[in-house]
Biopython code that builds the backbone (N, CA, C, O; Angstrom):
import numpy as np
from Bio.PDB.StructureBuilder import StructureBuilder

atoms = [
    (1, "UNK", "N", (140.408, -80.147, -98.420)),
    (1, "UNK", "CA", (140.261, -79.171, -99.485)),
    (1, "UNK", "C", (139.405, -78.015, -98.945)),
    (1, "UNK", "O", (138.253, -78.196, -98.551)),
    (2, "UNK", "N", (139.940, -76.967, -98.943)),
    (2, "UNK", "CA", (138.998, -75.583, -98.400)),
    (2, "UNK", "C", (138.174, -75.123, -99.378)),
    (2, "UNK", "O", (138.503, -75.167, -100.563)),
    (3, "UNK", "N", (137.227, -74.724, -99.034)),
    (3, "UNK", "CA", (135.764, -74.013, -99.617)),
    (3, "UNK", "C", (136.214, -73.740, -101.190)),
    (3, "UNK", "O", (135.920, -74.373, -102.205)),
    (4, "UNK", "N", (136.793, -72.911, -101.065)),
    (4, "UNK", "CA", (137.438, -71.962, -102.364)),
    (4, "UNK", "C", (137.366, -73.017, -103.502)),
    (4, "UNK", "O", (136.648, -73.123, -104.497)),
    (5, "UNK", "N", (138.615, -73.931, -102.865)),
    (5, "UNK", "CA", (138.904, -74.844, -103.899)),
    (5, "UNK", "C", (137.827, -75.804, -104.525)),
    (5, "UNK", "O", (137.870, -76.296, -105.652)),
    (6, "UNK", "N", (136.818, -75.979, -103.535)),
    (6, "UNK", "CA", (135.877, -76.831, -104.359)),
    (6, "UNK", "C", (135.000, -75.919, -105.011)),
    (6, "UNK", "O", (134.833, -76.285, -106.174)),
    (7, "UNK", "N", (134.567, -75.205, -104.823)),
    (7, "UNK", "CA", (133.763, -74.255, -105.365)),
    (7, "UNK", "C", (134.565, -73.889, -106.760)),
    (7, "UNK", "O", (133.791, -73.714, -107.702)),
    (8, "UNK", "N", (135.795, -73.756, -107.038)),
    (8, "UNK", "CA", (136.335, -73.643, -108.229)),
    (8, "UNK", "C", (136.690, -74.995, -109.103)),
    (8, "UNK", "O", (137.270, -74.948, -110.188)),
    (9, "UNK", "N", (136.269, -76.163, -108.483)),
    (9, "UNK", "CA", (135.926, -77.242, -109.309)),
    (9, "UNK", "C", (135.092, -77.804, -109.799)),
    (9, "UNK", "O", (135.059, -78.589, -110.747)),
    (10, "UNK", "N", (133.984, -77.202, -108.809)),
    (10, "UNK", "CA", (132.318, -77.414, -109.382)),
    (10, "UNK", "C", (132.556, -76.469, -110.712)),
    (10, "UNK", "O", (132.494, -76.843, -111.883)),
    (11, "UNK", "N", (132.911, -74.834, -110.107)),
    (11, "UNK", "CA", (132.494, -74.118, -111.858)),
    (11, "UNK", "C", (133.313, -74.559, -113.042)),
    (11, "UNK", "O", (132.877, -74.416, -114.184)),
    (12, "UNK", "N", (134.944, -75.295, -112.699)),
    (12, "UNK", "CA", (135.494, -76.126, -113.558)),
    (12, "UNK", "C", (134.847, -76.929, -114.893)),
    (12, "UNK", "O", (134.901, -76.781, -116.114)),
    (13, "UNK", "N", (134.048, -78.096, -113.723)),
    (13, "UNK", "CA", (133.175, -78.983, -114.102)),
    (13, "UNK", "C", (131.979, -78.558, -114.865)),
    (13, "UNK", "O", (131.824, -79.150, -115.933)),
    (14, "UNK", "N", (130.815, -77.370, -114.449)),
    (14, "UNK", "CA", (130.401, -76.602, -114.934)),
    (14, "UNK", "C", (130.618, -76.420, -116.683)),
    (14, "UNK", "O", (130.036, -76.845, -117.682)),
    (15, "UNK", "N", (131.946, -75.430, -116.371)),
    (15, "UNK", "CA", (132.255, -75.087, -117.451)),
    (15, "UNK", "C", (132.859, -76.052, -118.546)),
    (15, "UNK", "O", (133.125, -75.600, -119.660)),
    (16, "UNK", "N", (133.004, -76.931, -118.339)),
    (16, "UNK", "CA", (134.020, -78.371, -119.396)),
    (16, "UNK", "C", (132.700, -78.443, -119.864)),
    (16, "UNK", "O", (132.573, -77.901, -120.962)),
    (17, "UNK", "N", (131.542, -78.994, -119.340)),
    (17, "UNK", "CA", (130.502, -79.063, -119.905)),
    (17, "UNK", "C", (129.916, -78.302, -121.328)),
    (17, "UNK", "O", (129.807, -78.674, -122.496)),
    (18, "UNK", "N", (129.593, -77.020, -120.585)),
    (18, "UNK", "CA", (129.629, -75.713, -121.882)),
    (18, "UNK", "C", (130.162, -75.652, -122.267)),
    (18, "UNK", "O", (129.762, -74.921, -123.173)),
    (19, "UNK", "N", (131.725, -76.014, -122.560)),
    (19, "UNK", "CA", (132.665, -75.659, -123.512)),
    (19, "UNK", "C", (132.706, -76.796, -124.788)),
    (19, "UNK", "O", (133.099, -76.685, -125.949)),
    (20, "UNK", "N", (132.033, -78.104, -123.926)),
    (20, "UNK", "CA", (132.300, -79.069, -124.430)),
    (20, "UNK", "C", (130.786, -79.122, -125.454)),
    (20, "UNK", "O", (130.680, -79.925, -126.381)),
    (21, "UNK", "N", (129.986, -78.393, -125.186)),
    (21, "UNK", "CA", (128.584, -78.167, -125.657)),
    (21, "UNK", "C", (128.488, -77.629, -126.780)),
    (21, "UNK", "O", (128.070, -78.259, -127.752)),
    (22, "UNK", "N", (128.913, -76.186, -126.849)),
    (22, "UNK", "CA", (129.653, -75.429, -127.731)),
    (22, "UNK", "C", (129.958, -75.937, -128.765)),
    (22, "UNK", "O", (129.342, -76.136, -129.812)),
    (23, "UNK", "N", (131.493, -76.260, -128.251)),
    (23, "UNK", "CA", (132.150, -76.865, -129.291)),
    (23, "UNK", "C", (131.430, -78.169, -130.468)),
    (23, "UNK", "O", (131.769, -78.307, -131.643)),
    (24, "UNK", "N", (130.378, -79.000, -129.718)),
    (24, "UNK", "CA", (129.774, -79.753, -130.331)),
    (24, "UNK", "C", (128.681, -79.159, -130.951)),
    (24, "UNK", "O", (128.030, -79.938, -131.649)),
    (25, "UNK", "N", (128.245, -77.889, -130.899)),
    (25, "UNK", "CA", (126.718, -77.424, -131.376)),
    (25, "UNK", "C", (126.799, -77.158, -132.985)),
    (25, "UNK", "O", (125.731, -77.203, -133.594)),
    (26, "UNK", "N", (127.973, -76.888, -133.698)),
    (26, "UNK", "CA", (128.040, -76.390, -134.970)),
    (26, "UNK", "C", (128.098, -75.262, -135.044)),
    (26, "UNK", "O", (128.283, -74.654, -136.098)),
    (27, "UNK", "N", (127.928, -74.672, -133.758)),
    (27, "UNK", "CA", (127.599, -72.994, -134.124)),
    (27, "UNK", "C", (128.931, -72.830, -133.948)),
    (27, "UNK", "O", (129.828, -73.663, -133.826)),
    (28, "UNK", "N", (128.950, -71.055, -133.950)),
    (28, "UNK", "CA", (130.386, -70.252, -133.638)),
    (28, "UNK", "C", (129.806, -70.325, -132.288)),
    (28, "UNK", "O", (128.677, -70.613, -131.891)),
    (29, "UNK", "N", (131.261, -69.867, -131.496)),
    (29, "UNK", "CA", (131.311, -69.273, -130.031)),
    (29, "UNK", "C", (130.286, -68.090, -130.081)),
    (29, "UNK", "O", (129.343, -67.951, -129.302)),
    (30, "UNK", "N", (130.577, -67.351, -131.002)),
    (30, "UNK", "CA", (129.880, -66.377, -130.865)),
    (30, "UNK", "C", (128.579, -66.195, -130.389)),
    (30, "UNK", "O", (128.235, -65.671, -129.330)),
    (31, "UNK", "N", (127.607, -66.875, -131.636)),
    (31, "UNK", "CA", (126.638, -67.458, -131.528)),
    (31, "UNK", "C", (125.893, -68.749, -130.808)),
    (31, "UNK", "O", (124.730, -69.151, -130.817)),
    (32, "UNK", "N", (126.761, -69.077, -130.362)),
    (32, "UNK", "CA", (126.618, -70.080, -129.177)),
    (32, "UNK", "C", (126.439, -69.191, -128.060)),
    (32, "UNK", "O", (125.324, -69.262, -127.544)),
    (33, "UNK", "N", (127.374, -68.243, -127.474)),
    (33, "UNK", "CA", (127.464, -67.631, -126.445)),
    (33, "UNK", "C", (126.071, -66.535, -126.435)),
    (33, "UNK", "O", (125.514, -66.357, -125.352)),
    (34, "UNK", "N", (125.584, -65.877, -127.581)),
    (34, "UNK", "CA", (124.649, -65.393, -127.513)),
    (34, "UNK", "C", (123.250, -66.101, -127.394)),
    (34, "UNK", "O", (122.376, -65.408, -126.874)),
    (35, "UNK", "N", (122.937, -67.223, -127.745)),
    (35, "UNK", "CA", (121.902, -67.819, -128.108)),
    (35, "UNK", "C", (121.815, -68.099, -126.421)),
    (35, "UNK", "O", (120.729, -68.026, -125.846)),
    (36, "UNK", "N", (122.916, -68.384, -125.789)),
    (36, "UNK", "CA", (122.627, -69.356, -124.041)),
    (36, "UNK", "C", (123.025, -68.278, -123.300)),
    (36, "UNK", "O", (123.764, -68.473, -122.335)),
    (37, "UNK", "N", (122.641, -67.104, -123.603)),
    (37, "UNK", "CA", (123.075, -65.411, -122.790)),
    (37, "UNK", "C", (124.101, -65.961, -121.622)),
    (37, "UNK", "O", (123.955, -66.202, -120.424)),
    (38, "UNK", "N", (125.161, -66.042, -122.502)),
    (38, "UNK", "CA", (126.621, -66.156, -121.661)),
    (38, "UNK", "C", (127.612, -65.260, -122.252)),
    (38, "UNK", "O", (127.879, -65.473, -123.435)),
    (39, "UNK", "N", (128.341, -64.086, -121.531)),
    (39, "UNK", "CA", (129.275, -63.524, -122.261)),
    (39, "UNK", "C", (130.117, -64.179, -122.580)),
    (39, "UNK", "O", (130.355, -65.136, -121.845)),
    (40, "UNK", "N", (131.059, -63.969, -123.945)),
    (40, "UNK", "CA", (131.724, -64.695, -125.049)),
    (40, "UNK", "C", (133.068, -64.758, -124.193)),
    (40, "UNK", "O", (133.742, -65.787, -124.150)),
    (41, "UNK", "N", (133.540, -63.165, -123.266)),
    (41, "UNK", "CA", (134.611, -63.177, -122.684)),
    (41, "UNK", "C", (134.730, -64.118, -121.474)),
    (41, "UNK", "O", (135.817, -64.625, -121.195)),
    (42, "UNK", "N", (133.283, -64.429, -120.533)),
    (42, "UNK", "CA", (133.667, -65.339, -119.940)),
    (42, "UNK", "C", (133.699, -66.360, -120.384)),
    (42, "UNK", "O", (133.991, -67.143, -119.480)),
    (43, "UNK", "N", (133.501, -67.103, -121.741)),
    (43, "UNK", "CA", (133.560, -68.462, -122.621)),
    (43, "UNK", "C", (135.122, -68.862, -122.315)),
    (43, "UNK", "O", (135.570, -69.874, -121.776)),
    (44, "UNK", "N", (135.970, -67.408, -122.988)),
    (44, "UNK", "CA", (137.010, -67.469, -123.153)),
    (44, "UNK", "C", (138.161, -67.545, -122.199)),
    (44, "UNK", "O", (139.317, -67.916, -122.399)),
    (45, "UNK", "N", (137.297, -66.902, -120.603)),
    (45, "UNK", "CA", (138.052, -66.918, -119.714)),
    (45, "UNK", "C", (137.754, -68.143, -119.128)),
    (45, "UNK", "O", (138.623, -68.252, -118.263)),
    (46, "UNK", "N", (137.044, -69.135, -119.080)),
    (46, "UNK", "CA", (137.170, -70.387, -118.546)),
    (46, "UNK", "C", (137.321, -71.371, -119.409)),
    (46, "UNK", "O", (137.133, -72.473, -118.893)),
    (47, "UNK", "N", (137.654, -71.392, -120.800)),
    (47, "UNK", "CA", (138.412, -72.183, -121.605)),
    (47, "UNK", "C", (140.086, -72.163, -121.402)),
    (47, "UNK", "O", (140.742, -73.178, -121.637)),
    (48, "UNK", "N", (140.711, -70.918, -120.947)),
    (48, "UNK", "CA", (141.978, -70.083, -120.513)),
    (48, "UNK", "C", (142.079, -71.571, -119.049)),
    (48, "UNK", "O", (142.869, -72.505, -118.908)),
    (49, "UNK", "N", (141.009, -71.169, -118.329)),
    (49, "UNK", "CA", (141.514, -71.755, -116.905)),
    (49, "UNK", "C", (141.880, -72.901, -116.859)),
    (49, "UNK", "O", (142.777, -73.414, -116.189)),
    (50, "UNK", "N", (140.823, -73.551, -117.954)),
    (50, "UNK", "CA", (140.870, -75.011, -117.896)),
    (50, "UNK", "C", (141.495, -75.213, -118.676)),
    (50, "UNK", "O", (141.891, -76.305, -118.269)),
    (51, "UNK", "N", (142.366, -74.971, -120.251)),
    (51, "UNK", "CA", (143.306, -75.244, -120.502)),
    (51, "UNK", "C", (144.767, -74.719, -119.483)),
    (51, "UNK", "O", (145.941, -74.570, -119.823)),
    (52, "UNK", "N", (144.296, -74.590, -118.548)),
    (52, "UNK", "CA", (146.075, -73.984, -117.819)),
    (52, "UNK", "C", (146.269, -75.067, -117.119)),
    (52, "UNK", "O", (147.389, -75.528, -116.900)),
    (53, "UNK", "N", (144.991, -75.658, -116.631)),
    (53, "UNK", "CA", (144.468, -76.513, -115.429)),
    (53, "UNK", "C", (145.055, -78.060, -116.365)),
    (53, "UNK", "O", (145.862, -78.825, -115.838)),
    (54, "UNK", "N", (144.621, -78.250, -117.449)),
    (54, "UNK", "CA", (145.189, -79.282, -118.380)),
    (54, "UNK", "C", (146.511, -79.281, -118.127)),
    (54, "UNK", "O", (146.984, -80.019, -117.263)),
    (55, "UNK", "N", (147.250, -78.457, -118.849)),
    (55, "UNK", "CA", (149.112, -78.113, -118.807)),
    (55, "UNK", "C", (149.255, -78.700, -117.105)),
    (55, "UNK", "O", (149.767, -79.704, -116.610)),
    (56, "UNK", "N", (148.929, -78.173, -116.855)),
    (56, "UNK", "CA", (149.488, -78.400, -115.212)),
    (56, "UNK", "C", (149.332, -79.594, -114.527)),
    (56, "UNK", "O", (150.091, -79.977, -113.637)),
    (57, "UNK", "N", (148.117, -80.334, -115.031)),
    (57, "UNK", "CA", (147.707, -82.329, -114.833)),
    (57, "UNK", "C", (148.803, -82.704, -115.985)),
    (57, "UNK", "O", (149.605, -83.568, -115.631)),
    (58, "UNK", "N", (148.947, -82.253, -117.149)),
    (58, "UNK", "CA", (149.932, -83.221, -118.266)),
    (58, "UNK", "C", (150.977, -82.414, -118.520)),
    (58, "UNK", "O", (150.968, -82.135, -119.719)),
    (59, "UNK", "N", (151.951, -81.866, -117.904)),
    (59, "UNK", "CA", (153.233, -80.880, -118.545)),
    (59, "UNK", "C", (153.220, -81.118, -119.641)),
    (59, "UNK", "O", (152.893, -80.240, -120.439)),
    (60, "UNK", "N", (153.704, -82.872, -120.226)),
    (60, "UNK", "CA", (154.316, -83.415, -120.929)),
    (60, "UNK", "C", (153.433, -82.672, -122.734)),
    (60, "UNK", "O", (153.715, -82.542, -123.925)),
    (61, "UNK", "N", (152.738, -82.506, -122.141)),
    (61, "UNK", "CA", (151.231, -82.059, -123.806)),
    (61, "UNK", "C", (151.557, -80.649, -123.962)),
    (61, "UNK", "O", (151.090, -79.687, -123.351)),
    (62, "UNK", "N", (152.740, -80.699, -125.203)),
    (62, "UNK", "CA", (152.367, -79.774, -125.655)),
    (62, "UNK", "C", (152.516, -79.400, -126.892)),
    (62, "UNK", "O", (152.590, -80.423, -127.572)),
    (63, "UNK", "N", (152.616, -78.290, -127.664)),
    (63, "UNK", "CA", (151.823, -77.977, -129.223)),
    (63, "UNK", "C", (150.928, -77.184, -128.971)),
    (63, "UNK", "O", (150.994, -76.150, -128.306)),
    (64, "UNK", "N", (149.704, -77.830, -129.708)),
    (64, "UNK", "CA", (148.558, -76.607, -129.733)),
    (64, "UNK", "C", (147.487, -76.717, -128.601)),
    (64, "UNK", "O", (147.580, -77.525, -127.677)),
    (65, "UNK", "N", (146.525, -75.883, -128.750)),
    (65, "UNK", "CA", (145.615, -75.920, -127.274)),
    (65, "UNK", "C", (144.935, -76.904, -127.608)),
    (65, "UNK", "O", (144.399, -77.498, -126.672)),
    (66, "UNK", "N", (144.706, -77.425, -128.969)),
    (66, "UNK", "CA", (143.843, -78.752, -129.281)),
    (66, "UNK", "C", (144.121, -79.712, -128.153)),
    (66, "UNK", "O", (143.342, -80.210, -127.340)),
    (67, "UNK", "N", (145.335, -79.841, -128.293)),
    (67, "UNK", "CA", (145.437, -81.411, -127.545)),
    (67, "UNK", "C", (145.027, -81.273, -126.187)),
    (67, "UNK", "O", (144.541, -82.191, -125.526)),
    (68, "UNK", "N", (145.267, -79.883, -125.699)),
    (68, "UNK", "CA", (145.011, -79.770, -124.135)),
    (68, "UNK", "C", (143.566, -79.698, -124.532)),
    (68, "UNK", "O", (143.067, -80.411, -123.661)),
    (69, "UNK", "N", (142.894, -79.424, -125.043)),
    (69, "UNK", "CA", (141.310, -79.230, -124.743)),
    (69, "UNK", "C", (141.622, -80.548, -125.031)),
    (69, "UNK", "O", (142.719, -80.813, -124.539)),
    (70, "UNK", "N", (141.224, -81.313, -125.507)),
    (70, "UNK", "CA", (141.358, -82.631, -126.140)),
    (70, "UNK", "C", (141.604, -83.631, -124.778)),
    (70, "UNK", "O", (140.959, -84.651, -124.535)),
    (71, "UNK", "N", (142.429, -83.208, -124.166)),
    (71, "UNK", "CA", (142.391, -83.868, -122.659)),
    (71, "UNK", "C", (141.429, -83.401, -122.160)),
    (71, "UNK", "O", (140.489, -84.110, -122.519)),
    (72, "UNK", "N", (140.995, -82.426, -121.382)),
    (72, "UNK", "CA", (139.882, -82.335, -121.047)),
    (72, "UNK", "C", (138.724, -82.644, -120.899)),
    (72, "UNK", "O", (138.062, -82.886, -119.890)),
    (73, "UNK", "N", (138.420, -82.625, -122.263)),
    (73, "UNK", "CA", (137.219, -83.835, -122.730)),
    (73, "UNK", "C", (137.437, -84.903, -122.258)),
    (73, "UNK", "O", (136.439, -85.478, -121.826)),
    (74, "UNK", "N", (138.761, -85.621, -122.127)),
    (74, "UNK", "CA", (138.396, -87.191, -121.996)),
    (74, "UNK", "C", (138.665, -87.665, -120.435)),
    (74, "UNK", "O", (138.684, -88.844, -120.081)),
    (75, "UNK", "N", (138.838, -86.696, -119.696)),
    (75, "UNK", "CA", (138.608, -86.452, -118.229)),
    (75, "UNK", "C", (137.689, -86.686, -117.739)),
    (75, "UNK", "O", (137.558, -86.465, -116.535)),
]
sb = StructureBuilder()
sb.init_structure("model")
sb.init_model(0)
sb.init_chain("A")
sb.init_seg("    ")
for serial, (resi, resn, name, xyz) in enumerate(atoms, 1):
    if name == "N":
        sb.init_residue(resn, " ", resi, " ")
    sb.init_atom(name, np.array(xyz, "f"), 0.0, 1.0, " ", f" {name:<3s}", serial, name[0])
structure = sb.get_structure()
C-alpha cells in the first residue's frame, strides 16, 4: 500500500469517528461543527467520501445514505 493510500485511511478513520460523534451529540452539524472549530463543508466532504467508500465495500446497499452510514458505523 503506498503512502497516499494510508494516509487517506488514517483521515478515513479519523473522520468515522467525528462523524460518528456528531451524529451522537444531539446537536445539529452545524453546531457541532462550530463548537469543535471544524468547517461544516469539510464535515460534509468527508461524510461524501466515506459514504462513496461504503457503496464501493457493499454495492449491494442501496436506498438512502442511512444505511450506508449505518455500515460504517458498524465497521
Amino acid at each position: 500500500m503506498d503512502m497516499r493510500r494510508v494516509q487517506h485511511e488514517v483521515l478515513v478513520e479519523e473522520w468515522k469517528q467525528l462523524i460518528t460523534t456528531c451524529r451522537t451529540s444531539g446537536m445539529s452539524v452545524s453546531r457541532w461543527c462550530r463548537e469543535n472549530e471544524i468547517k461544516e463543508g469539510r464535515y460534509y466532504y468527508w461524510l461524501k467520501v466515506i459514504r462513496n467508500e461504503a457503496l464501493v465495500k457493499h454495492p449491494n446497499t442501496s436506498g438512502t445514505g442511512m444505511a450506508v452510514f449505518a455500515l460504517f458505523l458498524a465497521e
